[in-house]
N, C-alpha and C positions, 0 to 999 in steps of 0.2 A: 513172596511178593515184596518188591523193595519199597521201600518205602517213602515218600513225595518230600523233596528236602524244599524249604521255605524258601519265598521266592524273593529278591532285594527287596519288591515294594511291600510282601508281608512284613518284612523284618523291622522297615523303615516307619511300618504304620504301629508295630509293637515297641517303639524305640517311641514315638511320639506320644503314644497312647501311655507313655511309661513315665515320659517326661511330665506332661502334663498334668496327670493324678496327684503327682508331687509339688507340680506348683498350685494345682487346687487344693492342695491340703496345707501346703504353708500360709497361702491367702485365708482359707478357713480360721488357722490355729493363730494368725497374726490378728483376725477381726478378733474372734474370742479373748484373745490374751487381752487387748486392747479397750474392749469393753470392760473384761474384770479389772484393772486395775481401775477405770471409771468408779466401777459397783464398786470397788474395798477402797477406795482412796479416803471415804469420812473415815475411816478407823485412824491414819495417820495425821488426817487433816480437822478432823474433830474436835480437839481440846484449843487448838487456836484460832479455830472457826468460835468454836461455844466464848471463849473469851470475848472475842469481837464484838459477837451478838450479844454477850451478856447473856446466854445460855446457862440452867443447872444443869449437873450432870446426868440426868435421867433424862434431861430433853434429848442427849445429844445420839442415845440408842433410839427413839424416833425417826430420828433421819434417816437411820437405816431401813425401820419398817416400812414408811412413806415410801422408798426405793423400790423396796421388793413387793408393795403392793403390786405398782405399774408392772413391774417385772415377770410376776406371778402369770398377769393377762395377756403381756408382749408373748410371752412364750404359746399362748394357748393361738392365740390368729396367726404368731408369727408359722408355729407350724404347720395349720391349716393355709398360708399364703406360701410353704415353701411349696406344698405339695403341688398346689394350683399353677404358680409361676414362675418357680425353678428357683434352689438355690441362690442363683448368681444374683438374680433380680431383689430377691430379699435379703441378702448379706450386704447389698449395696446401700438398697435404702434405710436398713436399719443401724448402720454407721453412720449413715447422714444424718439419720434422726437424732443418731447420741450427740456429733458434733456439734449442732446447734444448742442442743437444751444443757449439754456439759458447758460450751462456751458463758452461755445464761446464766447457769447456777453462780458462776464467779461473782456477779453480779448483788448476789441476795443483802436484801435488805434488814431482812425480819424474817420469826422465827415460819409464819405463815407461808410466805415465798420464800422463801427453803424449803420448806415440805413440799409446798407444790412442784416446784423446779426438780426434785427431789424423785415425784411422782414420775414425772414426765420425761425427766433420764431413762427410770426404769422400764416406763412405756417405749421406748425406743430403744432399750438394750438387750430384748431379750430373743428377737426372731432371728440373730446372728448365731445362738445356737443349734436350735435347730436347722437352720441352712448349714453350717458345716456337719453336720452327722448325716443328713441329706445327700451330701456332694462326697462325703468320703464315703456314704455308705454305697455310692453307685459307683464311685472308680476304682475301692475297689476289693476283689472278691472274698468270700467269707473266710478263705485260709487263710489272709493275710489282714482280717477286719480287725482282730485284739490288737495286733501292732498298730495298726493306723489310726482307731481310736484312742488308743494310751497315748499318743504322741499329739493324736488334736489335743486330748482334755490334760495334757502336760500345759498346756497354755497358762489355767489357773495355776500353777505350781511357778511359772515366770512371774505370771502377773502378782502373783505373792511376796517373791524374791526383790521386783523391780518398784512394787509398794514402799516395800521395808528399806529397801539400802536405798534406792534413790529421791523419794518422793520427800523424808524426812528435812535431804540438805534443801529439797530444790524447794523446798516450802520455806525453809530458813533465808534462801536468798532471793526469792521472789514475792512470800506471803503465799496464802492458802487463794484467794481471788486468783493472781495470775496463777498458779498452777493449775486452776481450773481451767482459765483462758489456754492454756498448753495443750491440757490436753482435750479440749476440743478440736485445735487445729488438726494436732496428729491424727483426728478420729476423721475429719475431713479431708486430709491428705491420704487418706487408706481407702476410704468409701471412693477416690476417684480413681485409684491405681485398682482397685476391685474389680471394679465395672467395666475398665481394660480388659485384664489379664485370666479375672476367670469366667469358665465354661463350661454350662450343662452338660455332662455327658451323654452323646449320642446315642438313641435308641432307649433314652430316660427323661424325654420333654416331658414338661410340665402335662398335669391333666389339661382337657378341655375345662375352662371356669364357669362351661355351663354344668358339669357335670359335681355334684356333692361328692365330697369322701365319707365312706361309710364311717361314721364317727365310733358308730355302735357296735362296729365289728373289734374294735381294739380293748374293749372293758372286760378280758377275762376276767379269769381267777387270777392267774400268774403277775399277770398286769398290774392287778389293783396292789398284788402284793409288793410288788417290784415298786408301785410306785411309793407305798406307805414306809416300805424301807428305805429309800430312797430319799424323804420325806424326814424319817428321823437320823440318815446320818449326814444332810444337810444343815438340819441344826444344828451338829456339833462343829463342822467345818466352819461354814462360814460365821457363825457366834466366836468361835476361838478367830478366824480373820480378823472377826470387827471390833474385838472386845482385848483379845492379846495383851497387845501394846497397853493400851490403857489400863487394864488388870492389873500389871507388873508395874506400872508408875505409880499409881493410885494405893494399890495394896500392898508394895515392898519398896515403893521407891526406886525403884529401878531408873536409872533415865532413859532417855526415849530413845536414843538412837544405842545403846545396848540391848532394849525391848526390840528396834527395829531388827536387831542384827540377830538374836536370837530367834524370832518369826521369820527371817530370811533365809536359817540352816532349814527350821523345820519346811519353808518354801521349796527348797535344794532336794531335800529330799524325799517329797515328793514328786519331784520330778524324776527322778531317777526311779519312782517306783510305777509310775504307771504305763510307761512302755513295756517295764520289763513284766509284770503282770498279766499284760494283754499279751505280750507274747507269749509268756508261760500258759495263760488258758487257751492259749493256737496249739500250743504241743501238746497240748491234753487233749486235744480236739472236739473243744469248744464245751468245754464242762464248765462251768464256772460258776456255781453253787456254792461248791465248798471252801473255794478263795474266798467270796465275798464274804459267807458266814465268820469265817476267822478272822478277816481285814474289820469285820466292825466290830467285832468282838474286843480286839485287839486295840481298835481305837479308844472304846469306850473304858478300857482299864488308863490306857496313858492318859487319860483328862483328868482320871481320879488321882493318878499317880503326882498330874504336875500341878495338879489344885496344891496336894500335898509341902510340894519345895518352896523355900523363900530365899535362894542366895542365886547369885548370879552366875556362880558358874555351874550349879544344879539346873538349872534352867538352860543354862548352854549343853550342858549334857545328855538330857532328857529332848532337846527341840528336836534330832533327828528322826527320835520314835513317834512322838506326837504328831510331827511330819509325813511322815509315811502312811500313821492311820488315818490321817487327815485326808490323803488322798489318792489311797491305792484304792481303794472300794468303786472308785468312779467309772475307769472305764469298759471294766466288769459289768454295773448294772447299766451304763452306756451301751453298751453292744449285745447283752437280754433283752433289752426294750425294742432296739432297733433290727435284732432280728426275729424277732418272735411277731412283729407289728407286719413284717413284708419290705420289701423296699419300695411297693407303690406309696406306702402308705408311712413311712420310717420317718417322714418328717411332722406330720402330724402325730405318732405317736412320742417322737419324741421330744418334741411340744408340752403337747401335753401331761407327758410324765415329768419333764423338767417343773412344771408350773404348780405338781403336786409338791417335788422334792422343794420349790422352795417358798412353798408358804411356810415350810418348818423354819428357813431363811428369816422369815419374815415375823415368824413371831420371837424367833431367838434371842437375837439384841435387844430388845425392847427389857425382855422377862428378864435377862442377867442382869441388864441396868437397874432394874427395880429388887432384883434381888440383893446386888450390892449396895445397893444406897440405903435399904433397909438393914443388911447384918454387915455392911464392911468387914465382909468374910471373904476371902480369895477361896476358900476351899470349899465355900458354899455356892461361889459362881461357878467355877469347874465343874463339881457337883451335878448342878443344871445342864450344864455340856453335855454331860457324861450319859444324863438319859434318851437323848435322841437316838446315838448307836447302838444303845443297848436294845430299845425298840426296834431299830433297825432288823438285830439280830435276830430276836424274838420275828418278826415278819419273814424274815431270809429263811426259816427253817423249814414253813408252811410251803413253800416255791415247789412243784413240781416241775422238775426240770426235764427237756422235752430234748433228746439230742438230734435227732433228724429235725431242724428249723434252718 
């Protein structure tokens, strides 16, 4: 029997269907990057912000926590809102939301409105990820998910890079206000190219919004563990994001745009590790247990390790491994969540597991700053780092991993 050879208009709708997925995943990966360098910008903008305000430095890990309050909740409606109204419709408005309340914050007066403005960022930054784990997870299919995850959640490993090496000078030549006023625009310039360019994948509309998503069907076993590890090696990434730079000025002296450049190898290489990751768990075919188990394993020694060093090119030598464990782990427990949840349900579930992993975010910065102001020990902050991954692992081990999902 020979066999039916593809017809032009099949081919031209697999050339479309192919383009397309890619330009939804760039719009995804450009909101997400573009949000985090919003969320980690106080780590670079923090000591000359607290200056202004006449901040101590334990006020200044607050601002982080006030962040990731809002953040914590944006994630839990954002991915009940992706499920209900697609993607497209929630990645748009929750850039518009950041743009406004980021343009805002420039504005702060007192330590009071900072928090709140502070809050009300994170309230609006967070439905942008689950909308892209939503939209990348329906375009596209499960052999090629590790890749296409690694490659959104590369985002935060830009937005790390573009923190550190750019944010430093443009703060030097604008001040910490305008650079807020910056990048709110960029965040409103993207929320309108958004809502052009991307779209719901066909035969994946939103639910009916009279219809509830079974919330109660995503709280396994696996889940809850996913989300608790998840959860502690949040804390170590984004705590080493918000605290880095400050740690190495404050506890070695370090100046700040060497601090930068050191947290922007360890940024580099991260990124290099979470496509190849997600690919490597594709050619396993989709096992990814025991990567994660080792990635935070592995993270939580290099915290202990760089608590350790106090010279500047120990730290430059060490930034690439702290790098990688910082965030090869991600889109690992990224694409667990979001296939073990279904793809009706992928954006709520990964809402909601975001919103676990980062109240660990959320209590991270606050607890280092209180620790250092107490022991002015750099290796007692790290230290604190170092148990969120560890946790991690400890949680990673209980995982019954399920290969037919």
């Amino acid at each position: 029997m020979q066999a039916v050879a593809p017809t032009t208009t099949a081919r031209e709708s697999e050339t479309g269907v192919s383009r397309m997925r890619w330009a939804v995943l760039f719009f995804a990966w450009a909101g997400l990057m573009l949000s985090t360098v919003c969320r980690l910008a106080w780590g670079t903008l923090a000591l000359s912000a607290g200056e202004s305000l006449g901040l101590p430095i334990a006020a200044l890990g607050v601002f982080v926590t006030a962040f990731y309050a809002g953040y914590v909740l944006s994630n839990i409606f954002g991915g009940l809102a992706t499920d209900r109204i697609g993607g497209r419709a929630t990645l748009s408005m929750s850039l518009l939301g950041l743009a406004v309340a980021t343009f805002c914050f420039g504005f702060t007066p007192s330590l009071g409105v900072g928090l709140a403005l502070q809050c009300l960022m994170g309230l609006t930054a967070g439905a942008d990820y689950a909308a892209g784990v939503k939209l990348v997870s329906t375009w596209f299919p499960r052999s090629e998910r590790g890749r296409s995850i690694g490659l959104l959640m590369s985002a935060s490993s830009i937005a790390v890079i573009v923190m550190n090496s750019v944010l430093p000078g443009l703060v030097a030549k604008l001040g910490w206000r305008d650079t807020y006023h910056a990048l709110g625009v960029c965040a409103l310039v993207l929320a309108a190219v958004t809502v052009v360019f991307v779209r719901n994948r066909a035969g994946q509309a939103p639910q009916d919004i009279s219809r509830k998503p079974r919330i109660r069907t995503l709280f396994t076993r696996n889940f809850l563990l996913l989300a608790l590890a998840g959860c502690g090696a949040f804390w170590g990434t984004l705590g080493f994001a918000s605290w880095a730079i400050a740690l190495m000025v404050k506890g070695h002296h370090v100046s700040a745009v060497q601090a930068g450049f050191i947290v922007a190898i360890a940024g580099a290489a991260g990124l290099v590790s979470k496509p190849s990751v997600g690919w490597l768990s594709d050619r396993l075919g989709g096992r990814r247990k025991t990567l994660t188990v080792a990635s935070l394993l592995f993270f939580s020694v290099a915290l202990l390790v760089f608590g350790q060093l106090s010279r500047v090119d120990a730290f430059t030598l060490a930034a690439p491994f702290i790098g990688v464990g910082a965030f090869v782990y991600s889109p690992l427990l990224v694409t667990l969540v979001a296939e073990q949840s279904g793809i009706e349900q992928s954006g709520s579930a990964a809402g909601i597991a975001n919103a676990i992993w980062q109240s660990g975010s959320a209590m991270s910065p606050a607890l280092v700053g209180i620790v250092f102001q107490a022991s002015h020990s750099f290796p007692m902050a790290f230290a604190t780092l170092a148990f969120g991954p560890l946790l991690g692992t400890v949680c990673m081990l209980f995982v019954k991993e399920q290969a037919n999902v």
